[in-house]
C-alpha positions as CSV (number, residue, x, y, z in Angstrom):
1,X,-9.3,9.1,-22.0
2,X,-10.0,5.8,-21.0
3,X,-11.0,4.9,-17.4
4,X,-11.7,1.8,-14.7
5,X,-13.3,2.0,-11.4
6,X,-11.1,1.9,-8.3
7,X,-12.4,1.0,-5.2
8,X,-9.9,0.5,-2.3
9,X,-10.8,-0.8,1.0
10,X,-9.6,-1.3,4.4
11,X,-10.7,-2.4,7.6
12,X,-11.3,0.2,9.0
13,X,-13.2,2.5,6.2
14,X,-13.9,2.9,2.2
15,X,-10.3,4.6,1.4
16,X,-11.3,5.4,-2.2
17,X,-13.5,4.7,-4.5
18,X,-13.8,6.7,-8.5
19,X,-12.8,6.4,-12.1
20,X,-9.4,6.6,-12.7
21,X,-6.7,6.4,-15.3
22,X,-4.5,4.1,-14.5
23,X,-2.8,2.3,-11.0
24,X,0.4,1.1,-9.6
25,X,0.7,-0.7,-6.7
26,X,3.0,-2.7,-4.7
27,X,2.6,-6.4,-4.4
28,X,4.0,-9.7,-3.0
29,X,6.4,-9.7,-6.4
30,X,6.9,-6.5,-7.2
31,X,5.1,-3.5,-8.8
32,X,2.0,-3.8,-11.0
33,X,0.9,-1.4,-13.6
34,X,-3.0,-1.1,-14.2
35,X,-4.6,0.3,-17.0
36,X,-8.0,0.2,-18.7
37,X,-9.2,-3.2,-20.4
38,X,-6.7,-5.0,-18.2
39,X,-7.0,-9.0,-18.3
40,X,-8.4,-10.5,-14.7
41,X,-5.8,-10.6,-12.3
42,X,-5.6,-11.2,-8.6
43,X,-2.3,-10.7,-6.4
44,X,-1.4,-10.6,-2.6
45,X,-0.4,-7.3,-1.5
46,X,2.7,-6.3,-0.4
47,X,4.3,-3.1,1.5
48,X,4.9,-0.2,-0.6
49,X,3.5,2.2,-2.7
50,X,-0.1,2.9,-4.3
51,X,-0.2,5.4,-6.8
52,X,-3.6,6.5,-8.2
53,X,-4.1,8.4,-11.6
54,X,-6.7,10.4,-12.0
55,X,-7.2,13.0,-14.8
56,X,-3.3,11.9,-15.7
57,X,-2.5,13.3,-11.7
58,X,-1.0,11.0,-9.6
59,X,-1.7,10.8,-6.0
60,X,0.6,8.3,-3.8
61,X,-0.2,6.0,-0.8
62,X,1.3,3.9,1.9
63,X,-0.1,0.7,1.4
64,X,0.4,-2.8,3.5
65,X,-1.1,-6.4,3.0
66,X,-4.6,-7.5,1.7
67,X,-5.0,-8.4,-2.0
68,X,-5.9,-6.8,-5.4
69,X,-8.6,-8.3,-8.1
70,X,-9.0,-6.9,-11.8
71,X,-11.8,-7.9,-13.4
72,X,-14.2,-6.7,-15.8
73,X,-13.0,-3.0,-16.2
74,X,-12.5,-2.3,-12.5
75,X,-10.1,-2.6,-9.9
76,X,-10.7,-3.9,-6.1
77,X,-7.8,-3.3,-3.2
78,X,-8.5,-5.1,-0.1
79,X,-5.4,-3.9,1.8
80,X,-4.7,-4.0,5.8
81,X,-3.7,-0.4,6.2
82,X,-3.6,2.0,3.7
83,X,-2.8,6.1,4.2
84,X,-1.9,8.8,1.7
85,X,1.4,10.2,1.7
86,X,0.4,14.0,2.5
87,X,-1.4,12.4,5.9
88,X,1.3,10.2,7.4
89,X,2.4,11.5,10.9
90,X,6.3,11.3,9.9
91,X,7.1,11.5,13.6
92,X,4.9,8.8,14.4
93,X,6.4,6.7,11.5
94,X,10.0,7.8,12.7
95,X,8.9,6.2,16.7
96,X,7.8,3.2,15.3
97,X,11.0,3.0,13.1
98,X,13.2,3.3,16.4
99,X,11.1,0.7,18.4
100,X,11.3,-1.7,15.2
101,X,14.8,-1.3,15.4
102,X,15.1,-1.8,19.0
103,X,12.9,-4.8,19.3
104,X,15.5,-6.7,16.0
105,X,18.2,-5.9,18.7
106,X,16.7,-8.1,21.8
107,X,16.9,-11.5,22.5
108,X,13.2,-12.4,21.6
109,X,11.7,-15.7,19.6
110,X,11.8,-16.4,15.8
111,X,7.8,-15.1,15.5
112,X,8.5,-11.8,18.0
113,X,11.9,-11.4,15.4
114,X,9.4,-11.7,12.2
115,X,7.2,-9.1,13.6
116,X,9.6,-6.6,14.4
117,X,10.7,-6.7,10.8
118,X,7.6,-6.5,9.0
119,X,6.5,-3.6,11.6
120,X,10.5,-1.8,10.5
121,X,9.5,-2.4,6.8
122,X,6.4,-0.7,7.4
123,X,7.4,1.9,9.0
124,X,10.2,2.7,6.4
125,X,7.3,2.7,3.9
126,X,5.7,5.2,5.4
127,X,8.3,7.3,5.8
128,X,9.7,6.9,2.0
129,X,5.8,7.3,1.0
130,X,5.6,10.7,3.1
131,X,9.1,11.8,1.8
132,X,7.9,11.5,-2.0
């Protein structure tokens, strides 16, 4: 079976790196399907889901902002956070859901307003991602 290399980074730590069969991940558009051979492509990252093939097994993430590049049989995620599904804290994602919530429901400015909602969307990832 055909293969690329997947390396996936964040700020904090080389998340994964190995050969793999194919990838799907979340982006600023929608979902993108990787497979061996694929053309040069570069996209921003959305939040959602990264799911990693290896060996035809799939293994799911929680992934938020950063970017991908495809190019010359290999595959590079440069992502802000990223965290598989079987090591999210649900309860932790859960908080952070309530205190989005609460902060959309204050009187606070436009750019206090846009962060709330990404940090909600985020933290209704995780939970969907953890839930899979």
């Amino acid at each position: 079976m055909a293969t690329f290399h997947l390396r996936v980074l964040t700020a904090e730590k080389s998340f994964f790196e190995g050969e793999v069969d194919r990838c799907i991940v979340r982006t600023a558009t929608g979902d993108v399907g990787i497979l061996p051979n694929h053309t040069p492509y570069l996209a921003p990252l959305g939040i959602g889901g990264l799911t990693i093939y290896q060996d035809g097994k799939p293994r799911l993430a929680a992934v938020a902002h950063g970017f991908l590049e495809v190019g010359d049989n290999q595959m590079t995620i440069i992502a802000r956070t990223c965290e598989w599904a079987d090591e999210i804290d649900l309860n932790r994602a859960e908080e952070a859901r309530r205190q989005a919530e609460a902060s959309l429901h204050t009187q606070a400015s436009a750019k206090e307003m846009d962060v709330a909602q990404i940090k909600l969307k985020k933290a209704i990832n995780r939970i969907h991602i953890a839930q899979k």
